[in-house]
C-alpha positions in Angstrom: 10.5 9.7 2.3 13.0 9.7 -0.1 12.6 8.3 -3.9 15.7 6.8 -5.9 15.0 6.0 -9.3 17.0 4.0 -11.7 17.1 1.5 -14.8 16.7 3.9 -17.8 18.2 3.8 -20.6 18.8 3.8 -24.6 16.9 0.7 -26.2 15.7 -0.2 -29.3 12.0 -0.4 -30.4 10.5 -3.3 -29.0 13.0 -3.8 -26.2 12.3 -3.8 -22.7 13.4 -2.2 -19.7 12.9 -2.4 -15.7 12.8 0.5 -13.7 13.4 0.4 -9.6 12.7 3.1 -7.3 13.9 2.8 -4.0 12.4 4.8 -0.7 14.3 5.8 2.3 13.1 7.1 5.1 9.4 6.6 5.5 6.8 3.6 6.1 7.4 2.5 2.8 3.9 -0.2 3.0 2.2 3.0 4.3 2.8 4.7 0.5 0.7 4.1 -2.6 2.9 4.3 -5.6 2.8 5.5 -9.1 5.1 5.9 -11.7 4.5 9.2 -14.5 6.7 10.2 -16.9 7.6 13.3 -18.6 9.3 14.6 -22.2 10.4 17.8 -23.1 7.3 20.5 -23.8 4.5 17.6 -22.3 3.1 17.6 -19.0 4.2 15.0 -16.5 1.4 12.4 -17.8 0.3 8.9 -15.6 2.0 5.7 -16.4 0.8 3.2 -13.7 0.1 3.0 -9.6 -0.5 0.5 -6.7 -1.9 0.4 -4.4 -0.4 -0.8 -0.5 -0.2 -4.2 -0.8 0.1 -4.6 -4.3 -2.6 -6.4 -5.3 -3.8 -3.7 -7.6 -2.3 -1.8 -10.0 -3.5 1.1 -12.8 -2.0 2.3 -15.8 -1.8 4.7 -18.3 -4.5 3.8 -21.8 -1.5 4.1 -23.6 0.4 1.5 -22.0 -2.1 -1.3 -23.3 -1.0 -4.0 -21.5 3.1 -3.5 -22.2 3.8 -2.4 -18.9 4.2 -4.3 -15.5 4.0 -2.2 -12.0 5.1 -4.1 -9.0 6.3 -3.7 -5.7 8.2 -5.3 -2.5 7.6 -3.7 0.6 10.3 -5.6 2.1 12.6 -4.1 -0.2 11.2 -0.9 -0.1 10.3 -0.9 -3.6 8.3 -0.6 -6.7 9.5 -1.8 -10.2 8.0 -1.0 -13.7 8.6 -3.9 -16.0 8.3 -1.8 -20.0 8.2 -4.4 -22.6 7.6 -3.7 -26.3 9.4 -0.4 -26.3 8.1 2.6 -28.6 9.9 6.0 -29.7 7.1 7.6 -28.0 8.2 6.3 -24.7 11.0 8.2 -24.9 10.8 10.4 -21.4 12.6 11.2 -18.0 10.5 8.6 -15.9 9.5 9.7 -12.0 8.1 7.6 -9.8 5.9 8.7 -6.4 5.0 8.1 -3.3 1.1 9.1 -2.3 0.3 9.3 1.4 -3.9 9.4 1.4 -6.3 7.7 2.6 -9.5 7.2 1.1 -10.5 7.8 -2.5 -7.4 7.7 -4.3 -7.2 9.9 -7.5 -3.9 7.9 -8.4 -3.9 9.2 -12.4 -3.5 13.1 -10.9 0.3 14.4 -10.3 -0.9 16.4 -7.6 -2.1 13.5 -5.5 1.2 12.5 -4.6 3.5 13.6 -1.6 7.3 12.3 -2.8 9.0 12.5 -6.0 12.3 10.8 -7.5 14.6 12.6 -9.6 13.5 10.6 -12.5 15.5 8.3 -15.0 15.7 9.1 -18.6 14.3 6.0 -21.2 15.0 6.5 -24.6 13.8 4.3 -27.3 15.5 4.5 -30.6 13.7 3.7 -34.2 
């Protein structure tokens, strides 16, 4: 499957932003899906996941309840709705696309199968 990210951007603190990623390709209901996001010198770090049918989602315990992950299978998919901006958001933003079954270790980059190219958010002070 291919991943197409987009919606990032330059916003000020305490804006908001809504990030798509699109899949080509594959069985797109058949994918769990998690967004992770990475700055320069970090490791790629967890930001949120879904599961199939989107009825649940994870996130980060930095993201503290300013952060929305949705999806829509019939558009092939997944949103991440970032409200209340912070400079230390400011990162290239991938999202994934996770192909197991069974226990699902959603908040490790390795888990997943597909990545986007990423879109870059930055939040100015």
């Amino acid at each position: 499957v291919q991943l197409q990210a987009s919606g990032g951007g330059l916003v000020q603190t305490g804006g908001s932003l809504r990030l798509s990623c699109v899949a080509s390709g594959g069985i797109f209901s058949s994918y769990l899906m998690g967004w992770f996001r990475q700055s320069p010198g970090r490791e790629r770090e967890f930001v949120a996941a879904i599961n199939r049918s989107g009825g649940n989602t994870y996130y980060g315990d930095f993201v503290k309840g300013r952060f929305t992950m949705s999806r829509d299978n019939a558009a092939n998919a997944v949103y991440l709705q970032m409200n209340s901006l912070k400079p230390e958001d400011t990162a290239a933003y991938y999202c994934a696309a996770d192909r197991s079954i069974g226990k699902w270790d959603y908040q490790r980059k390795d888990t997943y199968d597909y990545w986007g190219q990423g879109t870059q958010v930055t939040v100015s002070s």
